[in-house]
N, CA, C and O atoms as CSV, one atom per row, in Angstrom:
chain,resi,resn,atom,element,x,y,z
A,1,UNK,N,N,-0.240,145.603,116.525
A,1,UNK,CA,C,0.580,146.038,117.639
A,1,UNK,C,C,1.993,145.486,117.451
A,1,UNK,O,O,2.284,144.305,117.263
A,2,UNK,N,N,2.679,146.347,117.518
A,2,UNK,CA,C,4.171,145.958,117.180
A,2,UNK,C,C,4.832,145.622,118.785
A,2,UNK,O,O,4.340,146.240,119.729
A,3,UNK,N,N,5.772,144.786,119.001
A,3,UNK,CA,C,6.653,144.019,119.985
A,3,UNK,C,C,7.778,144.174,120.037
A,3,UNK,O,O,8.397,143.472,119.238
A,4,UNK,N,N,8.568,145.036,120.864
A,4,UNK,CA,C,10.165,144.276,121.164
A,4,UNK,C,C,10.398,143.526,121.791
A,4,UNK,O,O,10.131,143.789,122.964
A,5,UNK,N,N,10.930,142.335,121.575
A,5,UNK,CA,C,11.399,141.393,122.484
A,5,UNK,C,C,13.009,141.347,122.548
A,5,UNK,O,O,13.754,142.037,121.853
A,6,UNK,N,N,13.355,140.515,123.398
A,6,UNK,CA,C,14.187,140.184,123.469
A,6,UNK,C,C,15.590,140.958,123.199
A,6,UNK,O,O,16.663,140.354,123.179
A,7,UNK,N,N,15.469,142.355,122.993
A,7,UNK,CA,C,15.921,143.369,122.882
A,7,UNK,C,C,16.004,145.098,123.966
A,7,UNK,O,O,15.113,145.918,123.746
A,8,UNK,N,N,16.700,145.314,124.644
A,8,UNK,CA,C,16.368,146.534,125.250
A,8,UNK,C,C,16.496,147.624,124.623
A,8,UNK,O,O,17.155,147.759,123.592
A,9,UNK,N,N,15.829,148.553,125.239
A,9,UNK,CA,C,15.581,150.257,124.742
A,9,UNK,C,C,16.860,150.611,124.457
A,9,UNK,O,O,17.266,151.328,123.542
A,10,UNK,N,N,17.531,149.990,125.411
A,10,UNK,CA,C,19.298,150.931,125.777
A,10,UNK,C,C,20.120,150.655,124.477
A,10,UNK,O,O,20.861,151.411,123.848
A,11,UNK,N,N,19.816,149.508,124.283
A,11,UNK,CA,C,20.592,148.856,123.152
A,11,UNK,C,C,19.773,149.229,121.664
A,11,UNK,O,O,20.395,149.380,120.612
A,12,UNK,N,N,18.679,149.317,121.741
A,12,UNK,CA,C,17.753,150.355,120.371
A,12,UNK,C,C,18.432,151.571,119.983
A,12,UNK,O,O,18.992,151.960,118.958
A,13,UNK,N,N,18.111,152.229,121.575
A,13,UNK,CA,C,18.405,153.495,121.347
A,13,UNK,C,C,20.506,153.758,121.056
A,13,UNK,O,O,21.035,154.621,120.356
A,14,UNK,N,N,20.809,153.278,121.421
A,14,UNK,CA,C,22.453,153.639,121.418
A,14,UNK,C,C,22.731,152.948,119.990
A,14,UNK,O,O,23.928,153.170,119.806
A,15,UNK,N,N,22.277,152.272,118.956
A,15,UNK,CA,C,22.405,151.835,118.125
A,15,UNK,C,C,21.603,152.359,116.924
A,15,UNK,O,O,21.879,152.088,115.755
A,16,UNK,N,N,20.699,153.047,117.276
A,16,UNK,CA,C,20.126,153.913,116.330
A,16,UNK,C,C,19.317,152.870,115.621
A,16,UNK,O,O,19.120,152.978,114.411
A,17,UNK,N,N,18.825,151.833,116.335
A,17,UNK,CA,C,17.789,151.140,115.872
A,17,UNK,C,C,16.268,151.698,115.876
A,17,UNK,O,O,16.063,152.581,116.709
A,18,UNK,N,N,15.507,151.429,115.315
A,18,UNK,CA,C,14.222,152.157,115.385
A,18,UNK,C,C,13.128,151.205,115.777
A,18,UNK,O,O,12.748,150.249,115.101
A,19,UNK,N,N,12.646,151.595,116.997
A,19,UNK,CA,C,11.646,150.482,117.713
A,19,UNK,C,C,10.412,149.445,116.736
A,19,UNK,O,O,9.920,148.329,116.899
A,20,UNK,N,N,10.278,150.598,115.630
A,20,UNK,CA,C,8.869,150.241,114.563
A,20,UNK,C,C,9.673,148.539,113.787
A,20,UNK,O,O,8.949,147.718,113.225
A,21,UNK,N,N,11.224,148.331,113.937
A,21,UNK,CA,C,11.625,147.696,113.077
A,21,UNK,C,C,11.672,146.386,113.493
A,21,UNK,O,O,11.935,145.449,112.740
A,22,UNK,N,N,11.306,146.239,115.237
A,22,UNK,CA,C,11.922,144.855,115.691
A,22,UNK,C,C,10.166,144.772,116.160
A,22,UNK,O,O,9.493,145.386,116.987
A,23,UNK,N,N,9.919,143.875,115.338
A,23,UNK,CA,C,8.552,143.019,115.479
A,23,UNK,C,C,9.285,141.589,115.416
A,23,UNK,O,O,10.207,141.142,114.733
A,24,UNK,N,N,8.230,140.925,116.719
A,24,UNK,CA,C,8.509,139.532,116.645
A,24,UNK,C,C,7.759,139.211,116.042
A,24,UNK,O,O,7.206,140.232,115.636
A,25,UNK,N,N,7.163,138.142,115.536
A,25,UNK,CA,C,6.563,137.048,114.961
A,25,UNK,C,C,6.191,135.577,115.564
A,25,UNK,O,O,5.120,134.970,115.546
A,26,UNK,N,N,7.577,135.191,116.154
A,26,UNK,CA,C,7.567,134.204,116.400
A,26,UNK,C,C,9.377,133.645,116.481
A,26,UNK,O,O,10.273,133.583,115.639
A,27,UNK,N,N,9.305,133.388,117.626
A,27,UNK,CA,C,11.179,132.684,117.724
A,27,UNK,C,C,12.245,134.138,117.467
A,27,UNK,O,O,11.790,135.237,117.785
A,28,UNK,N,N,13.232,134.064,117.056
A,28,UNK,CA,C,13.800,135.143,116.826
A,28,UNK,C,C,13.572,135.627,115.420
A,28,UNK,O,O,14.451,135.455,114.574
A,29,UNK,N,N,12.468,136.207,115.135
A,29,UNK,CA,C,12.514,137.090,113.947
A,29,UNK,C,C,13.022,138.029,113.847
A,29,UNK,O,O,13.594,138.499,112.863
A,30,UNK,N,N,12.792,138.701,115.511
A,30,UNK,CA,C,13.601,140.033,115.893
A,30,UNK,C,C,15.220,140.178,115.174
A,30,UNK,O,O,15.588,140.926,114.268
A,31,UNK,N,N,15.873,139.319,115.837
A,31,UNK,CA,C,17.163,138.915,115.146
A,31,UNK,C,C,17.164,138.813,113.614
A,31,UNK,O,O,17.771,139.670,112.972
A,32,UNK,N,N,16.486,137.763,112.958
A,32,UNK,CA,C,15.982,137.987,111.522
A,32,UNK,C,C,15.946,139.185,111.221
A,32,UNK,O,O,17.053,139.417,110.736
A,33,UNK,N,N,15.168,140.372,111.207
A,33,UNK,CA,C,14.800,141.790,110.561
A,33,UNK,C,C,16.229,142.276,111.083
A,33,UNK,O,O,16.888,142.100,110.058
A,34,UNK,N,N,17.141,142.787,112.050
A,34,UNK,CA,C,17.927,143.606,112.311
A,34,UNK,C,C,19.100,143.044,111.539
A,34,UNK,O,O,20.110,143.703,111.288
A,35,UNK,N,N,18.887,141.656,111.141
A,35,UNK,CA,C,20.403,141.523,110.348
A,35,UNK,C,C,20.072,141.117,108.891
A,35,UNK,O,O,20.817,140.467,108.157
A,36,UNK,N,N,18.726,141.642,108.552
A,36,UNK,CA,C,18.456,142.134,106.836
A,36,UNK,C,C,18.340,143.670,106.827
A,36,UNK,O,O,18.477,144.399,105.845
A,37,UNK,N,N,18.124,143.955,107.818
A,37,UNK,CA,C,18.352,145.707,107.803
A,37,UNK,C,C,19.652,145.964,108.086
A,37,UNK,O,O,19.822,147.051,107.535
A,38,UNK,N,N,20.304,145.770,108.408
A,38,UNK,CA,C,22.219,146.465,108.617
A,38,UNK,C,C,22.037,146.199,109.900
A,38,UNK,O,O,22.717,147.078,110.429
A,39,UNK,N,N,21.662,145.695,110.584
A,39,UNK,CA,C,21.728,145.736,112.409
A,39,UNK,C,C,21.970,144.583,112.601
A,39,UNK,O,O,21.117,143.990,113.262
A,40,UNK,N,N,23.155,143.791,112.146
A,40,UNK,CA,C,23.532,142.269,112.816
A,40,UNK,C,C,24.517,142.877,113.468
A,40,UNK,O,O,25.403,142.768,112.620
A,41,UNK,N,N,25.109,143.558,114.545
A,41,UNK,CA,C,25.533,143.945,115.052
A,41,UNK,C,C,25.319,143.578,116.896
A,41,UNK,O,O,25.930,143.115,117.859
A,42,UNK,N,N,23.653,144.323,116.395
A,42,UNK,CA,C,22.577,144.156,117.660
A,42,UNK,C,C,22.116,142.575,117.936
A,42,UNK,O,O,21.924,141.901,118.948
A,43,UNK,N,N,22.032,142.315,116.316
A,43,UNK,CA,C,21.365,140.909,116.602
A,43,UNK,C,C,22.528,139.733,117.310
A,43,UNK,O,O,21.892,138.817,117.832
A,44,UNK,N,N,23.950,139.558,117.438
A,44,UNK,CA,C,24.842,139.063,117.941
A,44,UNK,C,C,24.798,139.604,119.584
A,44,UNK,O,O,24.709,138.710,120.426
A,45,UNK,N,N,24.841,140.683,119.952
A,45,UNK,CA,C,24.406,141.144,121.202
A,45,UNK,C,C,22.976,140.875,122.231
A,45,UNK,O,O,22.737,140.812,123.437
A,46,UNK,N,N,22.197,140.760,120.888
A,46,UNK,CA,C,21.028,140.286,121.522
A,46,UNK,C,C,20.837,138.952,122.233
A,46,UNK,O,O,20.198,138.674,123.247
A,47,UNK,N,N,21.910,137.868,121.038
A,47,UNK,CA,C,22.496,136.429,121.307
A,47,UNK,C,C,23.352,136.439,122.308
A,47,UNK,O,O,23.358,135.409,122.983
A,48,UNK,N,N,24.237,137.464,122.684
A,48,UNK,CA,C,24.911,137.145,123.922
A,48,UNK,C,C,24.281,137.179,125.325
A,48,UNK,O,O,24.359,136.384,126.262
A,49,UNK,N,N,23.603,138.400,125.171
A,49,UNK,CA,C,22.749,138.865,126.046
A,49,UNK,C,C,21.937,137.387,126.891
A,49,UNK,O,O,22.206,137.001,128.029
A,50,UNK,N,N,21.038,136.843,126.057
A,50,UNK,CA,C,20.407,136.190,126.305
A,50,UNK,C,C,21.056,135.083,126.604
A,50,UNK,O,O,20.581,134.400,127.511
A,51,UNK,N,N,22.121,134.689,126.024
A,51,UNK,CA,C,22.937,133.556,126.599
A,51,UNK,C,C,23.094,133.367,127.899
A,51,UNK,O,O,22.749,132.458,128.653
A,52,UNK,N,N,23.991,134.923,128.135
A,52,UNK,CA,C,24.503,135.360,129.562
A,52,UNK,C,C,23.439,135.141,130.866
A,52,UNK,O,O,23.682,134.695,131.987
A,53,UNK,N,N,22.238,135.601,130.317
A,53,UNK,CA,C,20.962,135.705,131.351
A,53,UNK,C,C,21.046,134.300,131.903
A,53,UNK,O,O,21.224,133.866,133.041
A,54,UNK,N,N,20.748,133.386,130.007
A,54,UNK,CA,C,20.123,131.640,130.548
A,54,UNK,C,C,20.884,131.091,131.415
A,54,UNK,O,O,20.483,130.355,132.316
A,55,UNK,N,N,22.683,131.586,131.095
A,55,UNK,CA,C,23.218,130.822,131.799
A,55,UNK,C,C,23.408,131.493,133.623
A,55,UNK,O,O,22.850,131.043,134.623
A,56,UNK,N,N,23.927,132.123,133.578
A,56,UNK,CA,C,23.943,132.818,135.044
A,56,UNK,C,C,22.443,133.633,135.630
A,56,UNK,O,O,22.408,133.864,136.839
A,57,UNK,N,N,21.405,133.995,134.895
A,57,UNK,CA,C,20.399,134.580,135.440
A,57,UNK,C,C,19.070,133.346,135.687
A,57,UNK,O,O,18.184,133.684,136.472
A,58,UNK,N,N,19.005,132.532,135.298
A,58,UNK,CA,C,18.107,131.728,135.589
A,58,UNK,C,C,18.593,130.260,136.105
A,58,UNK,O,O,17.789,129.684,136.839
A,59,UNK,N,N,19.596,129.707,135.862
A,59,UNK,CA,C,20.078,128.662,136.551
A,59,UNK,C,C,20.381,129.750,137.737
A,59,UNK,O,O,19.403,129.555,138.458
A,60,UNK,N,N,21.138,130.767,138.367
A,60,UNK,CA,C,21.345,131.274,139.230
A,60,UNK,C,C,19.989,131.193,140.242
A,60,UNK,O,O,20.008,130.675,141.359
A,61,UNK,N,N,18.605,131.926,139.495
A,61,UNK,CA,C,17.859,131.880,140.491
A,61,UNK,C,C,17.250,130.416,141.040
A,61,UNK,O,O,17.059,130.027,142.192
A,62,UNK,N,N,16.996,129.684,139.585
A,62,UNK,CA,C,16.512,128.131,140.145
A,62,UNK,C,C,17.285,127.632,141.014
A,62,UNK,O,O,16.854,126.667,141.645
A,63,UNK,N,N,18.361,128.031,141.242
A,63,UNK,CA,C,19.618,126.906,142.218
A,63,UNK,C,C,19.044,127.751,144.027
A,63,UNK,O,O,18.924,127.194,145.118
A,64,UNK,N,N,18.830,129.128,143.669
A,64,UNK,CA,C,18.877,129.450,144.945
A,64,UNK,C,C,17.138,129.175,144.923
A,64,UNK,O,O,16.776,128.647,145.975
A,65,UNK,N,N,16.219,129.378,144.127
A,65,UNK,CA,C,14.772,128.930,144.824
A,65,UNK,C,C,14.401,127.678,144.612
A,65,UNK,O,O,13.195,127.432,144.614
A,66,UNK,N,N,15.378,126.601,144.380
A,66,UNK,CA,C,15.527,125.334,144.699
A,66,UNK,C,C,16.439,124.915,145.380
A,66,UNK,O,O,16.944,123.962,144.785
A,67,UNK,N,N,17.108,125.175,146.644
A,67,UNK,CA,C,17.631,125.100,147.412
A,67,UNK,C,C,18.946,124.065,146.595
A,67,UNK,O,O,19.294,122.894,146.750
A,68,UNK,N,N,19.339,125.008,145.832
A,68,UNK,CA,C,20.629,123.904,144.846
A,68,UNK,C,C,19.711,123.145,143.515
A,68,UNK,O,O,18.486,123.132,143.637
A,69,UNK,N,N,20.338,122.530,142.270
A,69,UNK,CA,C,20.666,121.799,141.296
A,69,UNK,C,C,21.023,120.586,140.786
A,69,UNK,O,O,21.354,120.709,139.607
A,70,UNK,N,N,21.107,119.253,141.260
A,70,UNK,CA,C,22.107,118.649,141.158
A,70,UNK,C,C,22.047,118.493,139.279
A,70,UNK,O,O,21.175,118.536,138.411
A,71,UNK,N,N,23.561,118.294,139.350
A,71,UNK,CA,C,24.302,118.359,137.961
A,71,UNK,C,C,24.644,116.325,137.906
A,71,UNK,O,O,25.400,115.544,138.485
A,72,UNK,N,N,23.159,116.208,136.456
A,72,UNK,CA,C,23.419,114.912,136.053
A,72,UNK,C,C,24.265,114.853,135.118
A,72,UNK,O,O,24.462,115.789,134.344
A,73,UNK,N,N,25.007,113.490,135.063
A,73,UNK,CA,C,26.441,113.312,134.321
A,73,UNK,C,C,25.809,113.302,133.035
A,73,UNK,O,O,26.521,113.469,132.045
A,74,UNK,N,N,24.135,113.068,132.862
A,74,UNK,CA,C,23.568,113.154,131.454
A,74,UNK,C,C,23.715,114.196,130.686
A,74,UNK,O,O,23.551,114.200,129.466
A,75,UNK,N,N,24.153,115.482,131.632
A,75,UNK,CA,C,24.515,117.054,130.896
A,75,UNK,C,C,25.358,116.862,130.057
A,75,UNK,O,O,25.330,117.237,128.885
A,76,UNK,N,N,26.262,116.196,130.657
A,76,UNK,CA,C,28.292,116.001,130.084
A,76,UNK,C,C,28.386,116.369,128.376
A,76,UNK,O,O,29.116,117.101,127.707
A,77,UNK,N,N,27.321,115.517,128.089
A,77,UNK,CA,C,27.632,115.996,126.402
A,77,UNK,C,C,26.718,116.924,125.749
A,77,UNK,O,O,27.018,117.292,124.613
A,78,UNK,N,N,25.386,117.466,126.420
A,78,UNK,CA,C,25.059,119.057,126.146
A,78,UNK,C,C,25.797,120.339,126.640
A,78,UNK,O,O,25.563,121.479,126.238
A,79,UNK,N,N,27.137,119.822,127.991
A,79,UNK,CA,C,27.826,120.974,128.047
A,79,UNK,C,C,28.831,121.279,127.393
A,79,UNK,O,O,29.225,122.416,127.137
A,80,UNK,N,N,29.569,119.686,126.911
A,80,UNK,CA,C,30.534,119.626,126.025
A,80,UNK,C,C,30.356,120.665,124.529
A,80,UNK,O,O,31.093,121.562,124.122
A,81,UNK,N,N,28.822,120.005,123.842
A,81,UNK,CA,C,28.567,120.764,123.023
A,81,UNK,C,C,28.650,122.331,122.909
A,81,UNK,O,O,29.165,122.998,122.012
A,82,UNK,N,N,27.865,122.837,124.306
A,82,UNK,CA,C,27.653,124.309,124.303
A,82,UNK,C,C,29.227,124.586,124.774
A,82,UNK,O,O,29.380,125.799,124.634
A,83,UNK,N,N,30.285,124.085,125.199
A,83,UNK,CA,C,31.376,124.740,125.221
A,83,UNK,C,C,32.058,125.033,123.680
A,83,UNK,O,O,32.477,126.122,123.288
A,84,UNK,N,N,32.048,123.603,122.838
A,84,UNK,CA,C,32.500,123.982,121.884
A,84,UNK,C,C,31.672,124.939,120.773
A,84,UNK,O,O,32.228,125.629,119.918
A,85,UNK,N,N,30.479,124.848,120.940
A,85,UNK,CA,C,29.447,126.088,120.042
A,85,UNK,C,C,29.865,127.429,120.597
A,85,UNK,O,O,29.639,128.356,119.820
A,86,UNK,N,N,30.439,127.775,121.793
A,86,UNK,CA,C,30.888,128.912,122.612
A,86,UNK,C,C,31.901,129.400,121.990
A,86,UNK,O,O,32.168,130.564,121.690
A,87,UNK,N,N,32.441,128.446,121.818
A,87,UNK,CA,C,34.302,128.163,121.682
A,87,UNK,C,C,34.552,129.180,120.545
A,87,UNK,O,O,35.249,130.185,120.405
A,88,UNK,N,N,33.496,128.331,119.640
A,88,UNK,CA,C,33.226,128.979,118.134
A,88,UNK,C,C,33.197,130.308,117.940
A,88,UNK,O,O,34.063,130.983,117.385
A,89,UNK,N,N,32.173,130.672,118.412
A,89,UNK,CA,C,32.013,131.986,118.402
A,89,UNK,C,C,32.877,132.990,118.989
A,89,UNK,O,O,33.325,134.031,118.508
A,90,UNK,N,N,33.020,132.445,120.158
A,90,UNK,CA,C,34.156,133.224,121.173
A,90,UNK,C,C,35.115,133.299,120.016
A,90,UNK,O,O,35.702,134.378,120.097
A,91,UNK,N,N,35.584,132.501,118.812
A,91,UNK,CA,C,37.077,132.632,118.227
A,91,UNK,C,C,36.665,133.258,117.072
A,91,UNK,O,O,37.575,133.902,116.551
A,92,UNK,N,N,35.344,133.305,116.339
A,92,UNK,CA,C,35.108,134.521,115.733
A,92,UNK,C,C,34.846,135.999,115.792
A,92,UNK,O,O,34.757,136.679,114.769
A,93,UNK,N,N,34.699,136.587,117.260
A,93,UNK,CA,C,34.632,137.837,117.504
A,93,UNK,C,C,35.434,138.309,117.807
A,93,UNK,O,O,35.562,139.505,117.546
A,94,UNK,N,N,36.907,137.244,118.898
A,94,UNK,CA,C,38.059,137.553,119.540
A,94,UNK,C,C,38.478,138.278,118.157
A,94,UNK,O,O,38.715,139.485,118.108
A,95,UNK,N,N,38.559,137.214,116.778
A,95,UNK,CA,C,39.491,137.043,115.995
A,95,UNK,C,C,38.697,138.588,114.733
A,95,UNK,O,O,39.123,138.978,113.646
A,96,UNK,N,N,37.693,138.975,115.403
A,96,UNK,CA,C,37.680,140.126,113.940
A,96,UNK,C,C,37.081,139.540,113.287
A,96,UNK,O,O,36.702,140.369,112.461
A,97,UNK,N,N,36.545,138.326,112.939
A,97,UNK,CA,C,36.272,137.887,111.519
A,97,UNK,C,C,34.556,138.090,111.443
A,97,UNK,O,O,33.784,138.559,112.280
A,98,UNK,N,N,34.373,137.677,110.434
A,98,UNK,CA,C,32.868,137.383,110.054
A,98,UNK,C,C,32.040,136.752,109.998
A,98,UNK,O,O,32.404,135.930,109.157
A,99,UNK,N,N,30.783,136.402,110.393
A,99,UNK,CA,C,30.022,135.193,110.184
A,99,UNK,C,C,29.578,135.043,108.870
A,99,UNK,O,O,28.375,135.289,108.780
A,100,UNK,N,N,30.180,134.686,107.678
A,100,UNK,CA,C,29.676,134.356,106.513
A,100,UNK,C,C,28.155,133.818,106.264
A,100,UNK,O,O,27.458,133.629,107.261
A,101,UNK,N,N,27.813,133.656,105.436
A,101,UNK,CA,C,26.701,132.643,104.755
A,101,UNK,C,C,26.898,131.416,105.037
A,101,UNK,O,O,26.149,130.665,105.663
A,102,UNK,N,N,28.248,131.122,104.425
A,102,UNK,CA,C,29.015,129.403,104.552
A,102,UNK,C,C,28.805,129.165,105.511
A,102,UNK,O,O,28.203,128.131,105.800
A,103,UNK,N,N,29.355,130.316,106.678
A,103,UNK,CA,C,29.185,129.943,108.321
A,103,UNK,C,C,27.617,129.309,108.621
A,103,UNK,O,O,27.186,128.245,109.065
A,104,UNK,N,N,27.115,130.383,108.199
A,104,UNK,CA,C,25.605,130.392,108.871
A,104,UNK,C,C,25.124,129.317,108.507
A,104,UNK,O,O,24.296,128.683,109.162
A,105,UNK,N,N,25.649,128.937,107.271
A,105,UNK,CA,C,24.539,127.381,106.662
A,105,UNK,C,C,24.967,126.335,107.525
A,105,UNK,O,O,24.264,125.506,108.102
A,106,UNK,N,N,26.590,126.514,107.553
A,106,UNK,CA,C,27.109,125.242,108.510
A,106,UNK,C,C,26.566,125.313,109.864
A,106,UNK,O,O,26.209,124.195,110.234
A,107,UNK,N,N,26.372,126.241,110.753
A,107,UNK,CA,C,26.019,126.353,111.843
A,107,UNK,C,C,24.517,125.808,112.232
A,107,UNK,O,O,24.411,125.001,113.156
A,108,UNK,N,N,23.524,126.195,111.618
A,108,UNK,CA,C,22.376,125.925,110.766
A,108,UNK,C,C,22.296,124.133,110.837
A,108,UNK,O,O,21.643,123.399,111.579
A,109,UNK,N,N,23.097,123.879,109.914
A,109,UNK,CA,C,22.955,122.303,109.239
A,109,UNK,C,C,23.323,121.725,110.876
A,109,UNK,O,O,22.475,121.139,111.548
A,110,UNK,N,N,24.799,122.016,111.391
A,110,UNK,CA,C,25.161,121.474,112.934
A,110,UNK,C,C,23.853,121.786,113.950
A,110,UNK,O,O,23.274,120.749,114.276
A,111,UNK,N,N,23.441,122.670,114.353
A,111,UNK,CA,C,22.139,122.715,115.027
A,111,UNK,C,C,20.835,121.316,114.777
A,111,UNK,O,O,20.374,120.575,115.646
A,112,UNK,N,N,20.522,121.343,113.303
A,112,UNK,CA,C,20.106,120.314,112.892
A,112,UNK,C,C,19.935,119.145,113.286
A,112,UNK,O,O,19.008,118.513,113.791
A,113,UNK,N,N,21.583,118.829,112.798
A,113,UNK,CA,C,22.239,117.230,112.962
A,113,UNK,C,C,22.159,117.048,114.628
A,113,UNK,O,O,21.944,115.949,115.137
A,114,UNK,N,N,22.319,118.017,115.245
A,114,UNK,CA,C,22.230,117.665,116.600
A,114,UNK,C,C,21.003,117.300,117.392
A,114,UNK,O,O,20.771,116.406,118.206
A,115,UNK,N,N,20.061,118.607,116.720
A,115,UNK,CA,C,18.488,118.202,117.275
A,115,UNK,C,C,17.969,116.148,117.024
A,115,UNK,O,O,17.559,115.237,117.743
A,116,UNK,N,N,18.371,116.367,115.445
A,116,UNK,CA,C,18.368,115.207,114.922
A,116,UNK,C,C,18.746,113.660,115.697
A,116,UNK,O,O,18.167,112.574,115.672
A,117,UNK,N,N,20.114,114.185,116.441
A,117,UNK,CA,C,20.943,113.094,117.168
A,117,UNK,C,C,20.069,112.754,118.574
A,117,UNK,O,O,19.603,111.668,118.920
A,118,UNK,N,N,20.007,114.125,119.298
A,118,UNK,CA,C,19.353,114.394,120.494
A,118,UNK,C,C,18.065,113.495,120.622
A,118,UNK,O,O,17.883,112.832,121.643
A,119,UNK,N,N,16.940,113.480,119.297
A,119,UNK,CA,C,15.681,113.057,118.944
A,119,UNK,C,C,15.789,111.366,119.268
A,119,UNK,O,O,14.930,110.628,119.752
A,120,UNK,N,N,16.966,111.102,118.882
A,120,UNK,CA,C,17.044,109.180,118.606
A,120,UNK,C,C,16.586,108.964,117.371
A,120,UNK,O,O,16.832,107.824,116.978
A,121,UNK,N,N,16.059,109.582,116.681
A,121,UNK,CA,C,16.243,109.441,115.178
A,121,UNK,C,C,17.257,108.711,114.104
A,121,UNK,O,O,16.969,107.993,113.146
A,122,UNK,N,N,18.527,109.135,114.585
A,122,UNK,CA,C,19.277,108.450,113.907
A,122,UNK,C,C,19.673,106.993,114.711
A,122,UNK,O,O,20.444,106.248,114.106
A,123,UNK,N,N,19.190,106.571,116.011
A,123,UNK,CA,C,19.440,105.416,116.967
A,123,UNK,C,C,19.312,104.466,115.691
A,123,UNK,O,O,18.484,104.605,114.792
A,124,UNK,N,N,20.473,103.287,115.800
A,124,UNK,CA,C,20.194,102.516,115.193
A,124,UNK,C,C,20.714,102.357,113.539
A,124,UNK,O,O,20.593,101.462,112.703
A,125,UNK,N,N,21.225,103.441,113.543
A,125,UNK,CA,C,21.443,103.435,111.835
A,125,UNK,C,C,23.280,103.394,111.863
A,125,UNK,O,O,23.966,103.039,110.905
A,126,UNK,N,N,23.634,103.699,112.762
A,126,UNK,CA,C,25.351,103.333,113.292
A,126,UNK,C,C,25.934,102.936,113.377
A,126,UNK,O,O,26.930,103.411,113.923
């Protein structure tokens, strides 16, 4: 049984994607297959998409079916981060350019180093 996730019809169909092609697997494979087939196009849209939701569609509803949020100062440097990972991107699409390989590895390796940091893993070695 084949799956779309994380992907809509609207955006299949207006892109001339073909439903048989976006099987998940597991995590974003979806994304994986559309940008080894010529469809990284979709797969960047799919990333915004979902951004847009996490950030305004589900903090939106938790705040109102939790009567509010409070915002710990412990966020400060996961928002810092996601502004400047934003930042990034925001200045590669404004700007026309491309997400290279180079990009992707660096982006990749930074994701990493961060999980890495986040873990306490590196605590101690500083």
């Amino acid at each position: 049984m084949k799956l779309v996730t994380r992907l809509s019809f609207s955006s299949i169909n207006s892109s001339g994607v073909n439903a048989d092609d976006c099987v998940n697997i597991g995590g974003n494979s979806t994304v994986d297959r559309l940008g080894l087939r010529g469809q990284a196009g979709v797969a960047v849209g799919n990333v915004l998409g979902s951004n847009v939701m996490n950030i305004m569609g589900i903090i939106g509803i938790a705040s109102i079916f939790g009567n509010g949020i409070p915002v710990d100062s412990e966020f400060q440097r996961d928002i810092v981060v996601v502004m400047a990972t934003s930042g990034f991107v925001v200045w590669i699409l404004m700007s026309n350019r491309e997400f290279t390989k180079n990009m992707g590895s660096m982006m990749i390796l930074t994701y990493l180093l961060y999980m890495t940091y986040l873990s306490g893993f590196l605590d101690g070695l500083f």
